[in-house]
C-alpha positions as CSV (number, residue, x, y, z in Angstrom):
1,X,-20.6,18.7,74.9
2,X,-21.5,16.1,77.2
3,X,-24.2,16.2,80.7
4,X,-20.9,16.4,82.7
5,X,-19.4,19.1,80.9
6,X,-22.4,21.1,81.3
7,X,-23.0,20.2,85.0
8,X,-19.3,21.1,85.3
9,X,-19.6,25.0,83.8
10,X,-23.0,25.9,85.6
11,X,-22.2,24.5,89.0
12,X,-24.9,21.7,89.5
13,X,-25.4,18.2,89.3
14,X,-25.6,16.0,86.1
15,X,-28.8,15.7,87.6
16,X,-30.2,18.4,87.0
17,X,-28.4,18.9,84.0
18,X,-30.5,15.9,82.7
19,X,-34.0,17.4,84.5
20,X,-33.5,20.1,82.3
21,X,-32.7,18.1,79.3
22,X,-35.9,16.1,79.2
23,X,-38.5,18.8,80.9
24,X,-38.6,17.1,84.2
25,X,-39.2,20.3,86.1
26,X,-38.3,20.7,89.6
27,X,-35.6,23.0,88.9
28,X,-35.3,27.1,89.9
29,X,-35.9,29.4,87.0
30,X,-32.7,31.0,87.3
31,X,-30.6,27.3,86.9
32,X,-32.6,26.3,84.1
33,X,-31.6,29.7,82.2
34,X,-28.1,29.1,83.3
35,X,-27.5,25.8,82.0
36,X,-29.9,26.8,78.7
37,X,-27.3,29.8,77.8
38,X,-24.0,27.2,78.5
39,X,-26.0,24.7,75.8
40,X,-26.7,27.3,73.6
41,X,-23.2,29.2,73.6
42,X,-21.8,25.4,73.1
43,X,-23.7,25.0,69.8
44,X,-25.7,23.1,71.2
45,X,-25.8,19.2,73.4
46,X,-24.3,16.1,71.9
47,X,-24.9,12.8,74.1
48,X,-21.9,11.1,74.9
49,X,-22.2,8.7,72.1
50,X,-19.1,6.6,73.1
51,X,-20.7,5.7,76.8
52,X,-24.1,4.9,75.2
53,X,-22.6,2.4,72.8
54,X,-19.9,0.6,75.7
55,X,-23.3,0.6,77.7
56,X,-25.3,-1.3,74.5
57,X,-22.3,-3.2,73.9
58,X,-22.3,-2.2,70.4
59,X,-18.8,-2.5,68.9
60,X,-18.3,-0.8,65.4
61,X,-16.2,-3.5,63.0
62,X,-14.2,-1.5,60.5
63,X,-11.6,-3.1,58.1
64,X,-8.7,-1.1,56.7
65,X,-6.7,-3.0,53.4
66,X,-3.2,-1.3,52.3
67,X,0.1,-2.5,50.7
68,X,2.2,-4.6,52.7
69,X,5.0,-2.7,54.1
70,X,8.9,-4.3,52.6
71,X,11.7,-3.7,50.8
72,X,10.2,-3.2,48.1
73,X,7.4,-0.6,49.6
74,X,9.6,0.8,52.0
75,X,6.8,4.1,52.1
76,X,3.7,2.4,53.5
77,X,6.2,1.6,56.8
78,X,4.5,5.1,57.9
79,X,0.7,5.0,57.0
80,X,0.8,1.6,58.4
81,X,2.7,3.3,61.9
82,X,0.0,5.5,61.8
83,X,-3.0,3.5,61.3
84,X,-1.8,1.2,64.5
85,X,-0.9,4.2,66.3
86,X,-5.3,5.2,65.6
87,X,-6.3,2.0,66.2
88,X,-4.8,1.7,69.6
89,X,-6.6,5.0,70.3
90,X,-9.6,4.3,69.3
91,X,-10.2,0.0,70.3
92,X,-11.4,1.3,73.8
93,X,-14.2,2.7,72.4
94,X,-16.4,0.9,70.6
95,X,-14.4,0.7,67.6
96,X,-12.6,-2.9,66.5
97,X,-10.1,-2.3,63.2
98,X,-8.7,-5.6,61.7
99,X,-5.8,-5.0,59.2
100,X,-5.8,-6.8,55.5
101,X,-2.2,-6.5,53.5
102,X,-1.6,-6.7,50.0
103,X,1.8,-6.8,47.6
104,X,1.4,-3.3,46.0
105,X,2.9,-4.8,43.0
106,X,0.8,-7.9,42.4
107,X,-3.1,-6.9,41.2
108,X,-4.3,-10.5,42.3
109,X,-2.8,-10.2,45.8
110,X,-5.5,-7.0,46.1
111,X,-7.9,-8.5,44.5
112,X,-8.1,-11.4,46.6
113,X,-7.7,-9.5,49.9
114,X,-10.6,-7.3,48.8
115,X,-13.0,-9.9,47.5
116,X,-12.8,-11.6,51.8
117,X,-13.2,-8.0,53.0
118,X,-16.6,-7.6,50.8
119,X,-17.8,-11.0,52.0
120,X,-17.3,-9.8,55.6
121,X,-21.2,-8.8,56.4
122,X,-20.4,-8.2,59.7
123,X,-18.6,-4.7,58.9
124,X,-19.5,-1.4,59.9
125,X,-16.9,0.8,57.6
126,X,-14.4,-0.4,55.3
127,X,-10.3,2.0,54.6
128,X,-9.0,1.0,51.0
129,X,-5.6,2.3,49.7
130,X,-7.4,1.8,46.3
131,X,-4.0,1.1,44.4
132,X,-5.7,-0.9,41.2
133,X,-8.4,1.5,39.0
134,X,-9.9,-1.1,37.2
135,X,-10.3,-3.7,40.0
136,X,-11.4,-1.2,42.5
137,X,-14.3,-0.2,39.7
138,X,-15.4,-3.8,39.1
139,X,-16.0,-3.7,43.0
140,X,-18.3,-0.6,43.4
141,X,-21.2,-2.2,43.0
142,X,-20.7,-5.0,45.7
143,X,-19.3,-2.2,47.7
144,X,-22.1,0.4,47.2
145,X,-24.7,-2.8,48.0
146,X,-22.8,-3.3,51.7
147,X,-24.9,0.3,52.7
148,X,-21.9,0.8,54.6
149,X,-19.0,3.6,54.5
150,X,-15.9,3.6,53.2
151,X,-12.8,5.6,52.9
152,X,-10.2,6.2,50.3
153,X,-6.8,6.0,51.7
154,X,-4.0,7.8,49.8
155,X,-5.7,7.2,46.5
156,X,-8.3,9.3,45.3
157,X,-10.5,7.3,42.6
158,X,-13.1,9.1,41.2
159,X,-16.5,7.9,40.5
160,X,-17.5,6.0,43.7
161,X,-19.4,6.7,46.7
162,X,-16.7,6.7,49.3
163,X,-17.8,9.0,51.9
164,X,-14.6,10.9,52.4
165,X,-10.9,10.5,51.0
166,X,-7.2,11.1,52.9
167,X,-4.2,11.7,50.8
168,X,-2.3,13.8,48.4
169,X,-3.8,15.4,45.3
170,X,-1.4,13.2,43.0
171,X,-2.3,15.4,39.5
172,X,-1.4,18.6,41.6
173,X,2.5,17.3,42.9
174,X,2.9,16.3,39.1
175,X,2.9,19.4,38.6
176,X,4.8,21.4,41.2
177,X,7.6,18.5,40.3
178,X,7.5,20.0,36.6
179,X,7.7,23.5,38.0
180,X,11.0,22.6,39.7
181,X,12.6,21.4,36.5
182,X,11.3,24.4,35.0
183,X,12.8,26.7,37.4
184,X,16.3,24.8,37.2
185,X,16.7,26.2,33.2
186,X,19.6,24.1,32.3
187,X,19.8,25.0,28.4
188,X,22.7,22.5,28.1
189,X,21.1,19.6,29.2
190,X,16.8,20.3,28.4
191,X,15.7,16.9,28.4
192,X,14.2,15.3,31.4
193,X,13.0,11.8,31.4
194,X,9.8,10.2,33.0
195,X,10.4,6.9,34.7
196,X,7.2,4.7,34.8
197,X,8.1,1.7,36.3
198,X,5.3,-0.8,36.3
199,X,3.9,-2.7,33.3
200,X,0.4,-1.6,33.6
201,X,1.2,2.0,34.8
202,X,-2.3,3.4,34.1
203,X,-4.0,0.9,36.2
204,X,-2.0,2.6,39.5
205,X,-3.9,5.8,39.8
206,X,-2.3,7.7,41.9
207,X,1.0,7.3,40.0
208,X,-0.8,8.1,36.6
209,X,-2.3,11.4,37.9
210,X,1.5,12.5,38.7
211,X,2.5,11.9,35.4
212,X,-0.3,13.7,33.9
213,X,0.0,16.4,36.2
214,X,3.5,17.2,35.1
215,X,2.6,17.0,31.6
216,X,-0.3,19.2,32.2
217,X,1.9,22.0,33.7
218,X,4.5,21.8,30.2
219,X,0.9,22.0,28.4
220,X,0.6,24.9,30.0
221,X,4.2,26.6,30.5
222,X,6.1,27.2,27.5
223,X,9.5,26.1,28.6
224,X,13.3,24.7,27.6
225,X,12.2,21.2,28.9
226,X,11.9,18.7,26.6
227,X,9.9,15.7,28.5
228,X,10.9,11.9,27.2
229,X,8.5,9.3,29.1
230,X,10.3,5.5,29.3
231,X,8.7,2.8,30.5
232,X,10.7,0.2,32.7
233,X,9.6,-2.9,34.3
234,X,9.5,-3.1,38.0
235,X,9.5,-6.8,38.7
236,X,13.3,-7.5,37.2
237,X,15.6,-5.4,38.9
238,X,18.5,-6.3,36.6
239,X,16.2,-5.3,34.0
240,X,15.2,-2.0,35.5
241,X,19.3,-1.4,35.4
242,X,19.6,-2.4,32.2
243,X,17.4,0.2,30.7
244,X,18.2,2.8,32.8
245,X,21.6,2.7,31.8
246,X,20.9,2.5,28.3
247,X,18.3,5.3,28.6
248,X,21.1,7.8,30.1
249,X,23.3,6.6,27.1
250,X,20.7,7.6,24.4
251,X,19.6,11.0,25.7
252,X,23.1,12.6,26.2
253,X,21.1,15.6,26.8
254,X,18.8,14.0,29.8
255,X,20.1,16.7,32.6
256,X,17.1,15.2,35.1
257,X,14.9,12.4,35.6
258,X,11.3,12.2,37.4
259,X,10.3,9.1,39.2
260,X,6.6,9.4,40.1
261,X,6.8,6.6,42.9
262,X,9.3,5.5,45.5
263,X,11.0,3.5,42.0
264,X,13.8,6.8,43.1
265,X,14.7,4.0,45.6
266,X,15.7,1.9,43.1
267,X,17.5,4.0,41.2
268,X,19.5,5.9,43.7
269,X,21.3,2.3,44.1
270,X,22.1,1.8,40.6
271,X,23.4,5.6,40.7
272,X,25.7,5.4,43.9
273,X,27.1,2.2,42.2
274,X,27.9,3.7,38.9
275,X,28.8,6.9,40.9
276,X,26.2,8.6,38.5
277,X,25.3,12.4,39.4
278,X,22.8,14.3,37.3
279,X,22.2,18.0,37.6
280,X,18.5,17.1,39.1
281,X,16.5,13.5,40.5
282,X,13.5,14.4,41.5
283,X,11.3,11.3,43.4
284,X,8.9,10.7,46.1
285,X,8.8,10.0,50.1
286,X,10.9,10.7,52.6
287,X,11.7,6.8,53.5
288,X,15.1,6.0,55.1
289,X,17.4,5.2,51.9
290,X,16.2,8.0,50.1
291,X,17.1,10.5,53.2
292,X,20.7,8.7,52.6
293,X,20.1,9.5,48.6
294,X,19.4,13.3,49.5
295,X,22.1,13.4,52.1
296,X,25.2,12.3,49.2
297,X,23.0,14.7,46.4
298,X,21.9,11.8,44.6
299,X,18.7,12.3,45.0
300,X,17.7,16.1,44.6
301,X,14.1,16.7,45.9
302,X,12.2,14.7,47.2
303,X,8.0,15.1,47.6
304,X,6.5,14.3,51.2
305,X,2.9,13.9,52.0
306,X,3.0,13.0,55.3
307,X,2.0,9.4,55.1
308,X,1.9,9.0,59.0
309,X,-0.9,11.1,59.1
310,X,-2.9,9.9,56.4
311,X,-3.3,6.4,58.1
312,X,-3.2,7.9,61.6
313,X,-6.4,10.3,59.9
314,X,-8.2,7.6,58.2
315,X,-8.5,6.0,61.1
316,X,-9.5,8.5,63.4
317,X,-12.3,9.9,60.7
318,X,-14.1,6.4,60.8
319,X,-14.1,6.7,64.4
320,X,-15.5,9.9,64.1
321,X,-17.9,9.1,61.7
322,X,-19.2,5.5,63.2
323,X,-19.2,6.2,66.5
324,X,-19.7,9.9,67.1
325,X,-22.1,10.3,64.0
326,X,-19.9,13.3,62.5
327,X,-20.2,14.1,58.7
328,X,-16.4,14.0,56.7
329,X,-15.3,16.5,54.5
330,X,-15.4,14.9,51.2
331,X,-11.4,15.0,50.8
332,X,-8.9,15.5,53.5
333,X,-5.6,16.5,51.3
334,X,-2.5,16.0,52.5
335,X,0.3,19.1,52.1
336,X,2.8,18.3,49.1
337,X,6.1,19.1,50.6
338,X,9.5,19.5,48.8
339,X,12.3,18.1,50.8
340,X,16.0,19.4,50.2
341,X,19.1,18.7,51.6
342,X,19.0,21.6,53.8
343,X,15.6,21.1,55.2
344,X,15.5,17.6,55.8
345,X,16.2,17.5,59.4
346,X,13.1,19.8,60.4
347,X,11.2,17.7,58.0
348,X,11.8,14.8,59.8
349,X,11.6,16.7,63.6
């Protein structure tokens, strides 16, 4: 609550408010008990930290690094609309956010957009969609040594100091994607197959934690499903075709397949071509094509995590934290939605 705001509710001057504040004196008994009771009943005064800082001229510098919206990442379209939409929010007052891209499939392009982030000493707070384990580790020294904060954005590594985290709990949709294939019990056709598809599938985190999620939850469960993990390359999309085909071929008895990244993209193409239909797809993200995917039953679920708000919320909890002084929550999880057919139009509303 500001001097204004209390002014405002007890009928005087900011003033006075401020008299009262500081032990100035020259105010009546009963107004100094007034405004006391509105203070206390408010939890208390907070200075308006934002007009302190405009009037010091202190501008907070806060750099944000994510994958670089394309075909090829068609999800990040929507944490990068959101992070724009917080920025422009937030850049009159006292917060500046510059915006670093990198390929999400190319560990040197985040490596090297990183590394000029860390040399930056100018910073105040630094946002990281921490896509790369091992090169995000090597870092956490020279980022612990900044004495600065930073936020996880979408990925939740474990292990560092970031002061708060904004995403989905990865291990946790693993395994409500296992619990659908579970629930569909088709005895004719048990076998569902795993799609990784990068080379170096452990070093994405996120993505790994899916998979071990939905392995955990068969660990668990006994069950008709018979789980087959494959590993396809992402880079060669002829490839990618190639031994997909060939992996429906061997596993006549494959009646689903789980793709624990937007890779469902990929393969809804090869399956509208090939007019290929199985009895369950289950993928990730509600991005434009796999709407269309859903729409023709190509696609059969879908898992959301509202990726708008997770940039839009990174954002805004730096700006929070910087400017207003507030303490984060340690994780802010976003809710892990299953998109059908017949609920995709609210979804989207």
């Amino acid at each position: 609550m500001t001097i204004k705001e209390i002014a405002r509710l007890a009928n005087v001057s900011p003033g006075t408010v401020d008299r009262i504040l500081h032990n100035r004196g020259g105010v009546s008994e009963s107004t100094e008990k007034r405004v006391t009771e509105i203070i206390e009943q408010a939890g208390g005064f907070k200075p308006n930290v934002i007009a302190r800082n405009l009037a010091l001229n202190k501008i907070y510098q806060v750099a944000v690094l994510m994958p670089l919206f394309n075909a090829a990442s068609p999800f990040w379209e929507y944490p990068k609309r959101g992070v724009l939409k917080a920025i422009e929010e937030v850049s009159s007052y006292g917060m500046k956010v510059s915006v670093s891209y990198f390929d999400e499939f190319n560990v040197d392009s985040y490596s090297k957009e990183l590394d000029k982030i860390l040399k930056n000493k100018n910073l105040d707070g630094i946002i990281i969609a921490s896509h790369f384990v091992k090169e995000t580790q090597e870092r956490s020294d020279i980022l612990n040594a900044l004495n600065i904060p930073y936020l996880f954005l979408n990925v939740p590594l474990k292990g560092f100091n970031n002061v708060s985290f904004v995403g989905q709990d990865s291990f946790g949709s693993g395994r409500l994607a296992a619990q659908l294939f579970h629930i569909a019990r088709n005895t004719e056709k048990p076998r569902v197959l795993i799609m990784e598809v990068l080379e170096d599938f452990e070093n994405y985190y996120g993505l790994d934690q899916r998979v071990k999620g939905f392995m955990s939850f068969f660990a668990d469960y006994e069950s008709h499903v018979k789980v087959e993990k494959i590993r396809v390359p992402n880079k060669n999309t002829k490839q990618f075709y190639k031994l997909l085909g060939d992996s429906l071929d061997i596993y006549k008895d494959a009646g689903g397949i789980f793709f624990p990244s937007n890779a469902v993209t990929k393969a809804g193409r090869y399956f509208e071509t090939h007019g290929i239909k199985l009895d369950m797809i289950v993928g990730y993200d509600v991005t434009e094509e796999n709407r269309k995917f859903l729409n023709k039953d190509i696609i059969t679920f879908l898992i959301g995590q509202e990726p708008f708000q997770q940039g839009y919320k990174s954002v805004k909890l730096m700006f929070e934290h910087l400017v207003h002084g507030e303490n984060l929550n340690k994780v802010y999880m976003s809710p892990i939605h299953i998109i059908t057919k017949e609920n995709l139009e609210y979804y989207m509303h």
